[in-house]
C-alpha positions in Angstrom: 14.1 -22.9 39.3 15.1 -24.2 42.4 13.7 -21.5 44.6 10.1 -20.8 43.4 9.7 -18.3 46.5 11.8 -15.7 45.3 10.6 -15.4 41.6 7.6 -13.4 39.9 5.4 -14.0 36.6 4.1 -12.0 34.6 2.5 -11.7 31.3 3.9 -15.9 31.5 7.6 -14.7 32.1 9.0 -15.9 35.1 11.9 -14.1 36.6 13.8 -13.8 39.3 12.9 -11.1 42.1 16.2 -9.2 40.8 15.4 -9.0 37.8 12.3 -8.4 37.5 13.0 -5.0 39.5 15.6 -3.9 36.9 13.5 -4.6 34.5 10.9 -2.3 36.0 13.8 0.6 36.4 14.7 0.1 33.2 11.2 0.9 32.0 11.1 4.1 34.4 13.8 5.1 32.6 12.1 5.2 29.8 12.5 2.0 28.0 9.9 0.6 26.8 10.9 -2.7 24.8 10.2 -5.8 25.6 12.9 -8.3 26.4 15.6 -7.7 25.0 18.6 -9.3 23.8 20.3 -8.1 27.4 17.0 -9.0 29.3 16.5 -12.7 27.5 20.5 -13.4 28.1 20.1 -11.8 32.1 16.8 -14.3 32.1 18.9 -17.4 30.7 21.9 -17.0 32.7 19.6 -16.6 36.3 18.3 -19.6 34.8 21.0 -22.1 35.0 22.2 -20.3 37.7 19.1 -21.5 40.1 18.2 -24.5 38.4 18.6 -27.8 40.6 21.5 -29.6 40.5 20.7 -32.9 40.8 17.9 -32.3 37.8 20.3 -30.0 35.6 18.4 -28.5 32.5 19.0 -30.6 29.0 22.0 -28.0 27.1 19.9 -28.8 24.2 17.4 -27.0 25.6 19.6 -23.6 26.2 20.6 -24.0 22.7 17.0 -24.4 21.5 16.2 -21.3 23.2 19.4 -19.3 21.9 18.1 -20.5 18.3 15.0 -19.0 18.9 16.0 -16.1 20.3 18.6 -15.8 17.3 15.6 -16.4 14.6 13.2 -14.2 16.3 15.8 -10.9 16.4 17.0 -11.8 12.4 13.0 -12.1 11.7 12.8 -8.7 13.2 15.9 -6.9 11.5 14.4 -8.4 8.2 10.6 -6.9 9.1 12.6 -3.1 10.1 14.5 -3.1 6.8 11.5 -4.1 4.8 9.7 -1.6 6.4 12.3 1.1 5.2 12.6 -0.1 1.9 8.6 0.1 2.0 9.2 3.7 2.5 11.3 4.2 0.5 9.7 2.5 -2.8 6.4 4.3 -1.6 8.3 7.7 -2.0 9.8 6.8 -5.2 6.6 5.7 -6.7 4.9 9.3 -5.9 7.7 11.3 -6.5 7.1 9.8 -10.4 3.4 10.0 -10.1 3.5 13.4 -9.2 6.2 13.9 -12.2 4.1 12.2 -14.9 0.9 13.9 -13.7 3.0 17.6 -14.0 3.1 17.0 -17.9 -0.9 17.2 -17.8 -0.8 20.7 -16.7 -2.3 23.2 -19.4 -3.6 20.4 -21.3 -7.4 20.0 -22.3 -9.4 17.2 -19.8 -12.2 15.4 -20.2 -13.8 13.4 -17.5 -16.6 11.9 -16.1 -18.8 11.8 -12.5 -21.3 9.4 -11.8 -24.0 10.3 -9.1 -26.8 8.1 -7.7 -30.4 8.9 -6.6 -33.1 7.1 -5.7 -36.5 7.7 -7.5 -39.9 7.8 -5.9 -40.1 3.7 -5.8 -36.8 2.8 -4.2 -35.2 2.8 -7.5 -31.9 3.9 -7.9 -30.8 5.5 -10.8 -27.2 6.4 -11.4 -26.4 9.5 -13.1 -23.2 10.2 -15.5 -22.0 13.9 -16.1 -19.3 14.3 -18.9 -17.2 17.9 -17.7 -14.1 19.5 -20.0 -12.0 21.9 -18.9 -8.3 22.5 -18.6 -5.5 21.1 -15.8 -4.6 23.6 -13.2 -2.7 21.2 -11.3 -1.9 18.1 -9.5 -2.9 16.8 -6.2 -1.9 14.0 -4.2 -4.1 13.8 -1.0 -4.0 10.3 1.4 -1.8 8.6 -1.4 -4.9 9.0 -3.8 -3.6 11.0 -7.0 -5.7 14.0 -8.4 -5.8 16.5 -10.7 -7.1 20.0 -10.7 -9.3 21.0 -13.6 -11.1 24.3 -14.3 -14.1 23.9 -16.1 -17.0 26.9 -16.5 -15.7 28.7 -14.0 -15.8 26.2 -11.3 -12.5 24.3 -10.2 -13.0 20.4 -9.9 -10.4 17.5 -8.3 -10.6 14.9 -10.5 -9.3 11.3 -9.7 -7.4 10.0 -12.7 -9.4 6.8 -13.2 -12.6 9.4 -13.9 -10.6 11.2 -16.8 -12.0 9.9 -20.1 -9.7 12.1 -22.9 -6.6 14.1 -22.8 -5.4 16.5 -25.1 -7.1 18.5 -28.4 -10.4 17.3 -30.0 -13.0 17.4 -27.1 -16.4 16.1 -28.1 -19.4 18.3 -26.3 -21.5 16.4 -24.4 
């Protein structure tokens, strides 16, 4: 830019006095993007209008930056629609957990807890419980699938991988 005097940088932008108020309205009003296609295209076209004359910019280098500018906002309509489909998939994929897991009410369960403590030499000895009882329900809680099993008296959330047996012909431990 011809006139250095009457630009500002910040962040490593340079921009033009102008323009660097709008862009500050335009945040007061509740904006809060970064540059924008508007902003980048305001910031080119300030651009080759103060640049020096008699050492014009290379028009390769515009269209450089126009490519860039073009990849970056395709790279980011591509990250926003995986992000949806991410979504998406992620409530399809519980919506048939939670489906699967529904057939498992009323049936017999078997599963298994594991416990550690330490002995009286620093040992630690892990303990394994075996529990039977019958499916209440399903739970989903943080994306971590459960099930809810009555057992004694006592109702237990079990996480799938600690179930051991389904269905009839429970051993006792």
């Amino acid at each position: 830019m011809a006139n250095s005097l009457n630009t500002i940088t910040v962040d490593g932008v340079t921009q033009t006095v102008e323009n660097y108020q709008a862009s500050k309205a335009q945040a007061a009003n509740g904006d809060n993007s970064t540059l924008g296609k508007d902003a980048f295209l305001q910031l080119l076209v300030t651009q080759m209008k103060y640049q020096d004359p008699l050492d014009p910019q290379d028009n390769g280098e515009y269209l450089a930056q126009l490519a860039q500018f073009s990849a970056l906002e395709q790279m980011t309509n591509v990250s926003e629609g995986l992000s949806d489909v991410s979504k998406l998939v992620g409530n399809i994929d519980t919506s048939v957990l939670v489906g699967q897991l529904s057939n498992m009410i009323g049936k017999d369960v078997q599963w298994i807890t594991e416990s550690s403590s330490t002995d009286e030499n620093g040992k630690t000895i892990t303990n394994k419980e075996t529990f039977e009882g019958k499916v209440t329900g399903v739970s989903i809680s943080d994306g971590s699938p459960t099930v809810i099993a009555e057992s004694g008296g006592k109702t237990y959330q079990v996480g799938i991988g600690n179930i051991s047996r389904i269905g009839e012909g429970m051993q006792n431990s």
